[in-house]
mmCIF file of the N, C-alpha and C atoms, coordinates in Angstrom:
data_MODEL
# 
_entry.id   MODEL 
# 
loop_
_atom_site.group_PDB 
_atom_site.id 
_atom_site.type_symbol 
_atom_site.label_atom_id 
_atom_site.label_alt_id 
_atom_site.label_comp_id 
_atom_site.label_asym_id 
_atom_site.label_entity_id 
_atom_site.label_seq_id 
_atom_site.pdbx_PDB_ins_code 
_atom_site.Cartn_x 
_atom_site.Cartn_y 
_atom_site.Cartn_z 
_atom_site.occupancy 
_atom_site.B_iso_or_equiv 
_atom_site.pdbx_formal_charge 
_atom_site.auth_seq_id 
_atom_site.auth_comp_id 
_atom_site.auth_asym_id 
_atom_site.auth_atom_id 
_atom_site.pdbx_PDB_model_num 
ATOM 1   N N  . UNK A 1 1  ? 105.732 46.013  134.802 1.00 0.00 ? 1  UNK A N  1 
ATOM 2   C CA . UNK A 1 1  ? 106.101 47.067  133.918 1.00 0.00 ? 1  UNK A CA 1 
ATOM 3   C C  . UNK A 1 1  ? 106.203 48.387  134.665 1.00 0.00 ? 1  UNK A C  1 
ATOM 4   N N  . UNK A 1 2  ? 106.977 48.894  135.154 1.00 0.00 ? 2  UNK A N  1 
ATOM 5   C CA . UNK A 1 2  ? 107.481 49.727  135.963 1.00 0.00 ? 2  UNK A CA 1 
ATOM 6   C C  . UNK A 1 2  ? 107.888 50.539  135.307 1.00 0.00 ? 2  UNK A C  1 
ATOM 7   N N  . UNK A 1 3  ? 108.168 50.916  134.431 1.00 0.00 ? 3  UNK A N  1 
ATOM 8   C CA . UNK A 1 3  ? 109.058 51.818  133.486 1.00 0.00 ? 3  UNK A CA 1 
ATOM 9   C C  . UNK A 1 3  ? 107.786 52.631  132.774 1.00 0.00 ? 3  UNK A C  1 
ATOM 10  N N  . UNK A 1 4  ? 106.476 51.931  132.573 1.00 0.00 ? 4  UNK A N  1 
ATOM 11  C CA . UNK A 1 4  ? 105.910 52.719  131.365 1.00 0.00 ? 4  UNK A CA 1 
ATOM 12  C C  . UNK A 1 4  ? 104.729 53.978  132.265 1.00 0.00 ? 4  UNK A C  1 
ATOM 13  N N  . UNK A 1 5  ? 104.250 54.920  131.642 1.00 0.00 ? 5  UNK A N  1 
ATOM 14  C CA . UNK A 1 5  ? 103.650 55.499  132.734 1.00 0.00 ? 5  UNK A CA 1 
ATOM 15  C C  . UNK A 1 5  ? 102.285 55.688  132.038 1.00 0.00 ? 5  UNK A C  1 
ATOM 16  N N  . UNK A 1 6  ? 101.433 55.557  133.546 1.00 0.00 ? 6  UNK A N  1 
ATOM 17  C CA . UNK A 1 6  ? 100.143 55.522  133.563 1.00 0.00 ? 6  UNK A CA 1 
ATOM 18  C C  . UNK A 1 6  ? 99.431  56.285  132.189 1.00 0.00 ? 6  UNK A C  1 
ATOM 19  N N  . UNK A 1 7  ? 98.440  55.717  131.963 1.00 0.00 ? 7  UNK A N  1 
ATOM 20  C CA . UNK A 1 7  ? 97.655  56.982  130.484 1.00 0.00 ? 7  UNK A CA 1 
ATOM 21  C C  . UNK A 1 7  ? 96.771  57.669  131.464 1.00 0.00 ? 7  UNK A C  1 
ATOM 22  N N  . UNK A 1 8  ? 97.021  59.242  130.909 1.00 0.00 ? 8  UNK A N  1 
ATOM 23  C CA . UNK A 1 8  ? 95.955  60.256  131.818 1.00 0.00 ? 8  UNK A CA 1 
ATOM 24  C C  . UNK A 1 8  ? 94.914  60.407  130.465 1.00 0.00 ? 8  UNK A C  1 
ATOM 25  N N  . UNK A 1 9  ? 93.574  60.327  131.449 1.00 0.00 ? 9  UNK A N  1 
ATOM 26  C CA . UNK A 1 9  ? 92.306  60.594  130.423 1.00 0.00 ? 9  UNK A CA 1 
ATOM 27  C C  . UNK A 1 9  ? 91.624  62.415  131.237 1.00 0.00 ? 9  UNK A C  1 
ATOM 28  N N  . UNK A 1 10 ? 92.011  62.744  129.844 1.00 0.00 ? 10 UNK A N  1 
ATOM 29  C CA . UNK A 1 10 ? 91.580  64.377  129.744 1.00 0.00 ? 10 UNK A CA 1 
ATOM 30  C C  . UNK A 1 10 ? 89.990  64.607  128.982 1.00 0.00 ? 10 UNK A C  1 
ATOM 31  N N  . UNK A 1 11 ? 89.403  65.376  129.932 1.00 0.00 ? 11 UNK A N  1 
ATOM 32  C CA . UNK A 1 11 ? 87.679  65.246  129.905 1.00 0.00 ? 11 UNK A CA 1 
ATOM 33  C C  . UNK A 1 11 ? 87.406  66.585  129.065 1.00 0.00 ? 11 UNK A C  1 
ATOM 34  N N  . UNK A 1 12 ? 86.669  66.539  128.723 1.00 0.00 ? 12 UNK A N  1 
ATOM 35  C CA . UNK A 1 12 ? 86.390  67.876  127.577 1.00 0.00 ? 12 UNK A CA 1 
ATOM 36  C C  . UNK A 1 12 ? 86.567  69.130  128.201 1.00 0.00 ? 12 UNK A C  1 
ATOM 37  N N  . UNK A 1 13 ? 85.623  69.417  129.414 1.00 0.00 ? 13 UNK A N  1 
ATOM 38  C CA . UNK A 1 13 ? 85.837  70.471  130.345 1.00 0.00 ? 13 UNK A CA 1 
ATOM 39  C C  . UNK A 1 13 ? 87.657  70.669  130.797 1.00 0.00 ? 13 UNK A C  1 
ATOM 40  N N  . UNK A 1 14 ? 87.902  69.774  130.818 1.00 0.00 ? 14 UNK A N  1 
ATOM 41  C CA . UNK A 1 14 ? 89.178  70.184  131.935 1.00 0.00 ? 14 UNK A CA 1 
ATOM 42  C C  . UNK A 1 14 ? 90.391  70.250  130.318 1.00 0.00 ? 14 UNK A C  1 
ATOM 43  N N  . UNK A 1 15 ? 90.009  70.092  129.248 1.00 0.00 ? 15 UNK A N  1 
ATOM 44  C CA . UNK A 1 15 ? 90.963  70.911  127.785 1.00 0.00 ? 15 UNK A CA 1 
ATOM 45  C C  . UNK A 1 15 ? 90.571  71.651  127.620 1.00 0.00 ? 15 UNK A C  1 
ATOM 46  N N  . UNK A 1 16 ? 89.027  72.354  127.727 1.00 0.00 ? 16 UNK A N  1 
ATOM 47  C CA . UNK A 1 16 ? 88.896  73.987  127.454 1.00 0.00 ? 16 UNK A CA 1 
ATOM 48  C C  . UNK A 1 16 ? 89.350  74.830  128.686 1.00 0.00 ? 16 UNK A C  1 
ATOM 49  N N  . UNK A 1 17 ? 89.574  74.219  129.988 1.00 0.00 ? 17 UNK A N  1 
ATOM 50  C CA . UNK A 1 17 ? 90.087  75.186  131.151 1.00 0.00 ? 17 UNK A CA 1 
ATOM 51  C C  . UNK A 1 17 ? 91.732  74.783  131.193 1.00 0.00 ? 17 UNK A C  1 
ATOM 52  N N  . UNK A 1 18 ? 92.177  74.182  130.011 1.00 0.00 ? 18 UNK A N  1 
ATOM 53  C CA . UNK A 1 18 ? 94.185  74.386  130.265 1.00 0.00 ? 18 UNK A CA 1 
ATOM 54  C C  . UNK A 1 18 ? 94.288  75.531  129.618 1.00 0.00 ? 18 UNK A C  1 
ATOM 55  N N  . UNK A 1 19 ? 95.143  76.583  129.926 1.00 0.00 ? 19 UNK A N  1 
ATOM 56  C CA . UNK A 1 19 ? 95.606  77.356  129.572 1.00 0.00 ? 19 UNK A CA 1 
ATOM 57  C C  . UNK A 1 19 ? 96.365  77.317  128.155 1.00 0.00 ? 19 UNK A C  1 
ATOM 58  N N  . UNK A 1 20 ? 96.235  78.375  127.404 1.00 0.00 ? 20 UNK A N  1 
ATOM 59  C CA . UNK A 1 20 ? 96.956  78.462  126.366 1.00 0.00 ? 20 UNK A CA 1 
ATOM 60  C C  . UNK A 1 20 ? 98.392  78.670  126.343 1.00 0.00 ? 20 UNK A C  1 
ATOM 61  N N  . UNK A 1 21 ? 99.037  78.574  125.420 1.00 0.00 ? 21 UNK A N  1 
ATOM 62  C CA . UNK A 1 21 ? 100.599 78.014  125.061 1.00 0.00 ? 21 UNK A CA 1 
ATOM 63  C C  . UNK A 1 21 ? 100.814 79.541  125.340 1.00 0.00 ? 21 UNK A C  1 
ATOM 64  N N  . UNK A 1 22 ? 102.104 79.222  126.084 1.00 0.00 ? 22 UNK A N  1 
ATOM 65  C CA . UNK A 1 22 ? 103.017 80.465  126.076 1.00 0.00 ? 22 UNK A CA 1 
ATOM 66  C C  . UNK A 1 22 ? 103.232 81.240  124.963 1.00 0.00 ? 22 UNK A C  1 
ATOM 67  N N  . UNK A 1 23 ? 103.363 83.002  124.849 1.00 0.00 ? 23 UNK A N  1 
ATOM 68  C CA . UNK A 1 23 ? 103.893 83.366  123.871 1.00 0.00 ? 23 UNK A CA 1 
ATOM 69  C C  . UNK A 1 23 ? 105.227 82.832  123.093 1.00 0.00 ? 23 UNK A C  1 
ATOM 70  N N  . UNK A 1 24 ? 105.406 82.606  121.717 1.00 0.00 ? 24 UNK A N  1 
ATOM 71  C CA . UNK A 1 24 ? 106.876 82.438  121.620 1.00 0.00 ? 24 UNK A CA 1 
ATOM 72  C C  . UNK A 1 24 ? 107.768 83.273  121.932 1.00 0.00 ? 24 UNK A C  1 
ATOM 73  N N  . UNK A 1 25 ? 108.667 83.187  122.647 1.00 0.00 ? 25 UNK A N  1 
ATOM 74  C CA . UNK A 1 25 ? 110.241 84.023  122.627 1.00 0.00 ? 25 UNK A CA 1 
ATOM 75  C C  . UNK A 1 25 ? 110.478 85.024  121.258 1.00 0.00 ? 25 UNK A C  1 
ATOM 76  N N  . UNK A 1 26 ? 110.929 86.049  121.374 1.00 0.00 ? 26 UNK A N  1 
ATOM 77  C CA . UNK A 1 26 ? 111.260 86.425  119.970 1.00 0.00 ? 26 UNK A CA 1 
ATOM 78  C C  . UNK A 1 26 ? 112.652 86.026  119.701 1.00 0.00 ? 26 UNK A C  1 
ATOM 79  N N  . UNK A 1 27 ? 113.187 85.791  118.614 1.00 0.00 ? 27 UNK A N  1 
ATOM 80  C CA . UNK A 1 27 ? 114.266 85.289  117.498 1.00 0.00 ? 27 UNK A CA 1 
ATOM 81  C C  . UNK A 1 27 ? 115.576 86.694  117.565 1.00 0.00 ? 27 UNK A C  1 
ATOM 82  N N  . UNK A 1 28 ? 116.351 85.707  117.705 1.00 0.00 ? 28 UNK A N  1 
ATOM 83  C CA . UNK A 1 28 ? 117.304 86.570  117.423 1.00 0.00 ? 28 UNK A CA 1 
ATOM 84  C C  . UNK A 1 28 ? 117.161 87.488  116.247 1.00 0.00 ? 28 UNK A C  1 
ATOM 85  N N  . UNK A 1 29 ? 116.422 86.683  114.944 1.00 0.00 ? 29 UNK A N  1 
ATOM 86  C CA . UNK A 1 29 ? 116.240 87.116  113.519 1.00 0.00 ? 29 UNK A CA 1 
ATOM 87  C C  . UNK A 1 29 ? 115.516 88.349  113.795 1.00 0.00 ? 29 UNK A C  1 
ATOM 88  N N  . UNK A 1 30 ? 114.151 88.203  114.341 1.00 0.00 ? 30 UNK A N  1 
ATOM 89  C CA . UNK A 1 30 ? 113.614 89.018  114.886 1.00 0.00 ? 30 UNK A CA 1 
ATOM 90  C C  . UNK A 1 30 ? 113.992 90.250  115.216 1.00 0.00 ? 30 UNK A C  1 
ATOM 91  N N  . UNK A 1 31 ? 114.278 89.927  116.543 1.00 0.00 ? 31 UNK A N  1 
ATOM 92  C CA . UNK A 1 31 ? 115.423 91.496  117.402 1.00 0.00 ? 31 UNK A CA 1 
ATOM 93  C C  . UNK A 1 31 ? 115.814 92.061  116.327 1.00 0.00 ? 31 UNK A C  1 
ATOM 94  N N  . UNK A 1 32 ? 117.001 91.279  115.307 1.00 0.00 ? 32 UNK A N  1 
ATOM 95  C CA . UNK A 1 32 ? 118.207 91.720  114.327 1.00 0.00 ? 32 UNK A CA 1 
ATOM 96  C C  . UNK A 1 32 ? 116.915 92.816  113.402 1.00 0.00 ? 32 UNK A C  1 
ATOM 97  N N  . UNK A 1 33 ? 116.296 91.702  113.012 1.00 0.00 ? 33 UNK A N  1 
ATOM 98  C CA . UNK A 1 33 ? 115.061 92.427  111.870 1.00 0.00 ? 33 UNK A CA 1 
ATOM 99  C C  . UNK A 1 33 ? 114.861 94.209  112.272 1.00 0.00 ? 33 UNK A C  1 
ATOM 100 N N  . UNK A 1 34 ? 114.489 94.043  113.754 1.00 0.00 ? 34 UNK A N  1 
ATOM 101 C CA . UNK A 1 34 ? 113.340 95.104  114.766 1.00 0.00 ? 34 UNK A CA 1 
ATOM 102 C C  . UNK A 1 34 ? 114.586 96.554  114.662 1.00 0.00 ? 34 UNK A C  1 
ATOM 103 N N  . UNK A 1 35 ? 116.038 96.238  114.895 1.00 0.00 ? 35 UNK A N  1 
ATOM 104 C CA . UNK A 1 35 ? 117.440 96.891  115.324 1.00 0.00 ? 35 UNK A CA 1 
ATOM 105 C C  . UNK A 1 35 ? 117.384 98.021  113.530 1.00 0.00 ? 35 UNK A C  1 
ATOM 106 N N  . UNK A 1 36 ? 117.095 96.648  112.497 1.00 0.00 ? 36 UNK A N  1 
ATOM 107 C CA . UNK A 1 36 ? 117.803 97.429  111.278 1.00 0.00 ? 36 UNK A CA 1 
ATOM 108 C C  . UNK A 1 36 ? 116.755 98.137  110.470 1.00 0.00 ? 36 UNK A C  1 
ATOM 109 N N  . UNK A 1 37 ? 115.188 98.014  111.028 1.00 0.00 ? 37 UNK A N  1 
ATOM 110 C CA . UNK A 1 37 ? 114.543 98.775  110.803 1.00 0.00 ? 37 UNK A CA 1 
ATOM 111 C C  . UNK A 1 37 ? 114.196 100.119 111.534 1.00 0.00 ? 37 UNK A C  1 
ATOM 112 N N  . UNK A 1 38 ? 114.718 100.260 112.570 1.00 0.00 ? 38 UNK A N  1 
ATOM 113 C CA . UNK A 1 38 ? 114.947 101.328 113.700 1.00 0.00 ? 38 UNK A CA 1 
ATOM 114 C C  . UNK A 1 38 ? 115.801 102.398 113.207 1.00 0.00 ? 38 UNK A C  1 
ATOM 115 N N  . UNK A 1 39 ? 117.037 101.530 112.543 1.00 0.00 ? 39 UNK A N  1 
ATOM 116 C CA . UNK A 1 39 ? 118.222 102.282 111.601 1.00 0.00 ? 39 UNK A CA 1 
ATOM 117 C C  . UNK A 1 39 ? 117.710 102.960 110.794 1.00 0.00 ? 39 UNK A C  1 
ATOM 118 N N  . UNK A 1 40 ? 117.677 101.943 109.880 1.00 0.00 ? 40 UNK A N  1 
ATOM 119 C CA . UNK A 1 40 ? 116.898 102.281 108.495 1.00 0.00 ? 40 UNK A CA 1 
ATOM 120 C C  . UNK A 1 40 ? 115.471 103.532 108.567 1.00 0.00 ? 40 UNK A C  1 
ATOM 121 N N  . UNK A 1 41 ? 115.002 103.779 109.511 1.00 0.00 ? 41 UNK A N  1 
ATOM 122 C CA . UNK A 1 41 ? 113.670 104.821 109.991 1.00 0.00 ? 41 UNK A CA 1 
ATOM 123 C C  . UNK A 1 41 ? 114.654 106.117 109.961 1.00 0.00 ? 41 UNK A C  1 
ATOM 124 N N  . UNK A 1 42 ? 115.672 105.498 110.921 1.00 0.00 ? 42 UNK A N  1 
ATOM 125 C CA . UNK A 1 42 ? 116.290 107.137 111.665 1.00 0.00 ? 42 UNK A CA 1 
ATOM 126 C C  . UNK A 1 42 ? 116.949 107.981 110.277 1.00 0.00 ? 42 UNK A C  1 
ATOM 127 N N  . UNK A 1 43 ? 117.881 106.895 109.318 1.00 0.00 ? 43 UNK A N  1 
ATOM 128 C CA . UNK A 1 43 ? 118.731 107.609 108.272 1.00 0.00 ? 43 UNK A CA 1 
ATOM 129 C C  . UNK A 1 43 ? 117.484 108.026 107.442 1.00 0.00 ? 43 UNK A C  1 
ATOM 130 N N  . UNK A 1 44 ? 116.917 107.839 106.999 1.00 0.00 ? 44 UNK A N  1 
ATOM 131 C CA . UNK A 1 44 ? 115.509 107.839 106.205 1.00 0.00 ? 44 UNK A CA 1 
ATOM 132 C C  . UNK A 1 44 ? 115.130 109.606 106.756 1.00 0.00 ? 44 UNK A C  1 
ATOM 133 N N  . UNK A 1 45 ? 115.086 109.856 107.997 1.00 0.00 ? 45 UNK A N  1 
ATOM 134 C CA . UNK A 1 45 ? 114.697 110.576 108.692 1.00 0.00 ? 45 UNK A CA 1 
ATOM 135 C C  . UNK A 1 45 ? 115.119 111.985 108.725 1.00 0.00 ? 45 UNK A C  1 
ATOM 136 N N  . UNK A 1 46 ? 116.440 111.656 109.158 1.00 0.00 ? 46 UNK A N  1 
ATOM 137 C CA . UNK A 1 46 ? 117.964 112.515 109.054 1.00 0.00 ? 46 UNK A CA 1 
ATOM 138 C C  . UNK A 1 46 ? 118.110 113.018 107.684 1.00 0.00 ? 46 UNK A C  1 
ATOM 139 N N  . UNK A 1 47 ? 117.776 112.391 106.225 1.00 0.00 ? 47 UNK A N  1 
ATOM 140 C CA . UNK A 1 47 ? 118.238 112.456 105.123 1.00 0.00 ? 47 UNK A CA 1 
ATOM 141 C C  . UNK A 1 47 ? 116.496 113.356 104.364 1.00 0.00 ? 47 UNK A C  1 
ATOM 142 N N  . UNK A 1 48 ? 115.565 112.888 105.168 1.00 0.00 ? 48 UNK A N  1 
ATOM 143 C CA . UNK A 1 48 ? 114.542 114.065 104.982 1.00 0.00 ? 48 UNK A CA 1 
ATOM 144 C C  . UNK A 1 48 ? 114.919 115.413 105.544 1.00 0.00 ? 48 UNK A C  1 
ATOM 145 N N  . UNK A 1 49 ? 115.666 115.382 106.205 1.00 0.00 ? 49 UNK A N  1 
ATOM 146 C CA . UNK A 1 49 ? 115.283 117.076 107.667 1.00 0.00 ? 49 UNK A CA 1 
ATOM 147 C C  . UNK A 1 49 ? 116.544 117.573 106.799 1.00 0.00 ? 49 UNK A C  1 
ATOM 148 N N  . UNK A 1 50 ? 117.840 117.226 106.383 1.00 0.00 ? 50 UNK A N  1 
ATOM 149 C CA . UNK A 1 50 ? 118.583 117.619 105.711 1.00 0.00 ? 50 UNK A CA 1 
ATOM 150 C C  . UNK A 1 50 ? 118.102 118.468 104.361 1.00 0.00 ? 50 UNK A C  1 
ATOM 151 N N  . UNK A 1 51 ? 117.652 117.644 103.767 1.00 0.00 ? 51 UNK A N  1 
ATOM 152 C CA . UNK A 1 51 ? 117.007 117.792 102.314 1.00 0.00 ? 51 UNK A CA 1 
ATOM 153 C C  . UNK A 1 51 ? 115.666 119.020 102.496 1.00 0.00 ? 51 UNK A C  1 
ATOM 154 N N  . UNK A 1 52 ? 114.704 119.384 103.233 1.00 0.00 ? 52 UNK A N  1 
ATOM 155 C CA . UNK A 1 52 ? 114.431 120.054 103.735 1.00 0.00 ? 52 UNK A CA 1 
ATOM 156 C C  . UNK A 1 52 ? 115.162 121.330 104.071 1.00 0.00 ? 52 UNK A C  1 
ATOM 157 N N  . UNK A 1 53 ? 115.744 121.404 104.868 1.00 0.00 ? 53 UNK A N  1 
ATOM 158 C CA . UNK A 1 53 ? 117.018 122.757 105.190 1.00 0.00 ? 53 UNK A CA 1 
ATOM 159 C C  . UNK A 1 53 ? 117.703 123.152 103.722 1.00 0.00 ? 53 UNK A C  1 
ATOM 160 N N  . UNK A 1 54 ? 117.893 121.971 103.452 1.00 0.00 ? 54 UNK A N  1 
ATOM 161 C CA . UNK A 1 54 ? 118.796 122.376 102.296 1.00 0.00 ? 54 UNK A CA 1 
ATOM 162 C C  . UNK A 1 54 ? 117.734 123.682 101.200 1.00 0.00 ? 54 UNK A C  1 
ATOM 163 N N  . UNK A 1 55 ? 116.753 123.030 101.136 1.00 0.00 ? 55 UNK A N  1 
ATOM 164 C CA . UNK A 1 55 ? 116.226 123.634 100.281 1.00 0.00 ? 55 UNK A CA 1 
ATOM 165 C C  . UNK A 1 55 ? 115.558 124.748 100.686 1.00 0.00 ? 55 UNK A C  1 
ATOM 166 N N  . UNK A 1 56 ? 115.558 124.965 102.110 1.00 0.00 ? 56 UNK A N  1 
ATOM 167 C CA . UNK A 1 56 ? 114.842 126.053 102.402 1.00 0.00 ? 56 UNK A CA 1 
ATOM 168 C C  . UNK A 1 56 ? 115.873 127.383 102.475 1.00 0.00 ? 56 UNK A C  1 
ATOM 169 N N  . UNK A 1 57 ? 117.457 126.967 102.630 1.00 0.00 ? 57 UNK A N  1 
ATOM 170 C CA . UNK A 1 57 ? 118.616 127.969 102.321 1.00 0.00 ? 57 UNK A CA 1 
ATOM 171 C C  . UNK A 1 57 ? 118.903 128.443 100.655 1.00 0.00 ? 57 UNK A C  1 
ATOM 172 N N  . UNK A 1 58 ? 118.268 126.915 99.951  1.00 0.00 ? 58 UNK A N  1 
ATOM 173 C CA . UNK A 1 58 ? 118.458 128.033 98.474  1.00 0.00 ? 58 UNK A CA 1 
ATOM 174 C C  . UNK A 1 58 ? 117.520 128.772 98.554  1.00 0.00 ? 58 UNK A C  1 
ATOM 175 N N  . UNK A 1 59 ? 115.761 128.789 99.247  1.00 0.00 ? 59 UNK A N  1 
ATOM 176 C CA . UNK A 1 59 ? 115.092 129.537 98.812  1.00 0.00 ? 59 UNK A CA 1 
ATOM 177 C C  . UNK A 1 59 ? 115.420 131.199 98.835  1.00 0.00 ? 59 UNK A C  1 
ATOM 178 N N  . UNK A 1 60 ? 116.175 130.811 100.551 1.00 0.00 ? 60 UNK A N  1 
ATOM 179 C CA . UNK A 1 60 ? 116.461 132.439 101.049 1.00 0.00 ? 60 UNK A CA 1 
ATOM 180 C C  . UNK A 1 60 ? 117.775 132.890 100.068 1.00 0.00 ? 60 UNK A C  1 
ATOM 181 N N  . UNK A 1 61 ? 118.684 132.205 99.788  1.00 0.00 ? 61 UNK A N  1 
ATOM 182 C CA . UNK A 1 61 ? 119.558 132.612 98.675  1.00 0.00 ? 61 UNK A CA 1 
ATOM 183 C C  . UNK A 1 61 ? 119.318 133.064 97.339  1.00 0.00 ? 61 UNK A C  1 
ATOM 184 N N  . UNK A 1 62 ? 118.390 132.472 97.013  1.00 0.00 ? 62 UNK A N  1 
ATOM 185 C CA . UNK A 1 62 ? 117.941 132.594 95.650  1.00 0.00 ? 62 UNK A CA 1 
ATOM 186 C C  . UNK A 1 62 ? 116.579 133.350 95.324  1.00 0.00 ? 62 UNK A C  1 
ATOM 187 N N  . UNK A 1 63 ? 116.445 134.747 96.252  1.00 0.00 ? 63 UNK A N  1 
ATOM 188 C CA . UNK A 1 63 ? 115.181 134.821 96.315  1.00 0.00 ? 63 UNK A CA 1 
ATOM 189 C C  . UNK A 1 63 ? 115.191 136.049 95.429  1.00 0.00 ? 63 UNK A C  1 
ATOM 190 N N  . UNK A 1 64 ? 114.140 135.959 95.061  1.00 0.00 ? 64 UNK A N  1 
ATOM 191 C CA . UNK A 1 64 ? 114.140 137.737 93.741  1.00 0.00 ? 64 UNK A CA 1 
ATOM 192 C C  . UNK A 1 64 ? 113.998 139.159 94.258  1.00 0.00 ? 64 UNK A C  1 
ATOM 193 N N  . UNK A 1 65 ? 113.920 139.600 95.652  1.00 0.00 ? 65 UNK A N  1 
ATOM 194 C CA . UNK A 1 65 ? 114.270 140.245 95.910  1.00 0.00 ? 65 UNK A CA 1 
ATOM 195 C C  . UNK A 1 65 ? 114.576 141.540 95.224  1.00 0.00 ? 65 UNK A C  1 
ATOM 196 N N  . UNK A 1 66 ? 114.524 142.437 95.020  1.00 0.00 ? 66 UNK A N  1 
ATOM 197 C CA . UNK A 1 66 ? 115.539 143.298 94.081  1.00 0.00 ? 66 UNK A CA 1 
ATOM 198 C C  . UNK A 1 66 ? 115.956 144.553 95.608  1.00 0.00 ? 66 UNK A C  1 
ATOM 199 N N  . UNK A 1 67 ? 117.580 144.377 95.055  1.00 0.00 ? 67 UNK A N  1 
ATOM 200 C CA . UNK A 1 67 ? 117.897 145.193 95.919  1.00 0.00 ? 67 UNK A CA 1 
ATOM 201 C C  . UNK A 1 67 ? 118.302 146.938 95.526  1.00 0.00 ? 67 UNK A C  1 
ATOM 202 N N  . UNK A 1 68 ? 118.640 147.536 95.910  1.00 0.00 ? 68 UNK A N  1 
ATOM 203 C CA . UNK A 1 68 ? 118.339 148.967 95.544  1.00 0.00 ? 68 UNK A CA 1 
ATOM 204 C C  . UNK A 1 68 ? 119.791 149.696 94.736  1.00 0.00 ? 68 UNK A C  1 
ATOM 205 N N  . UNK A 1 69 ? 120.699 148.340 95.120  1.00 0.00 ? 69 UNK A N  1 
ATOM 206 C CA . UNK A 1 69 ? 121.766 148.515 93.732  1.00 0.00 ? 69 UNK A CA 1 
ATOM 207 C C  . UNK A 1 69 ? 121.379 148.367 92.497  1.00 0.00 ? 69 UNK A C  1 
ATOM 208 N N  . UNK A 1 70 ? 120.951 147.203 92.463  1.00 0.00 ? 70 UNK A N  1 
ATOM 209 C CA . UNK A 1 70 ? 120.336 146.797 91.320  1.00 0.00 ? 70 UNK A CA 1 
ATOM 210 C C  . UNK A 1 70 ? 119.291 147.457 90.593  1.00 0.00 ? 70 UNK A C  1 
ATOM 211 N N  . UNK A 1 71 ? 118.623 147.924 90.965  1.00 0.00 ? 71 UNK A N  1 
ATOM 212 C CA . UNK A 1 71 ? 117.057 148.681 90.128  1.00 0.00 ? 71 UNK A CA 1 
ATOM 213 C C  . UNK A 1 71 ? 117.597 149.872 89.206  1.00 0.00 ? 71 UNK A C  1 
# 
């Protein structure tokens, strides 16, 4: 029987000193996932700092002021 191969006998000591399993690879899904939450942070971001400005130009526009025409 030439074809079949030997049985290896693994001793208790020598399975707690094999090394553990490689990390998995990350997933394309993954990456894709990691890309559209990166997006999704930045517009999120952009659409705060906007909204912000915005409102800090009505304040100066709209401020009560009285000017010395007016009084």
């Amino acid at each position: 029987m030439p074809g079949k191969k030997p049985i290896r006998i693994i001793k208790k000591n020598e399975r707690d000193k094999a090394q553990p399993a490689a990390p998995k690879p990350v997933g394309a899904r993954e990456t894709a996932r990691e890309m559209v939450q990166t997006v999704t942070n930045w517009v999120s971001e952009l659409q705060q700092t906007k909204r912000q400005e915005t409102a800090e130009a009505l304040k100066m526009l709209l401020t009560e002021t009285r000017r010395p025409s007016e009084a």
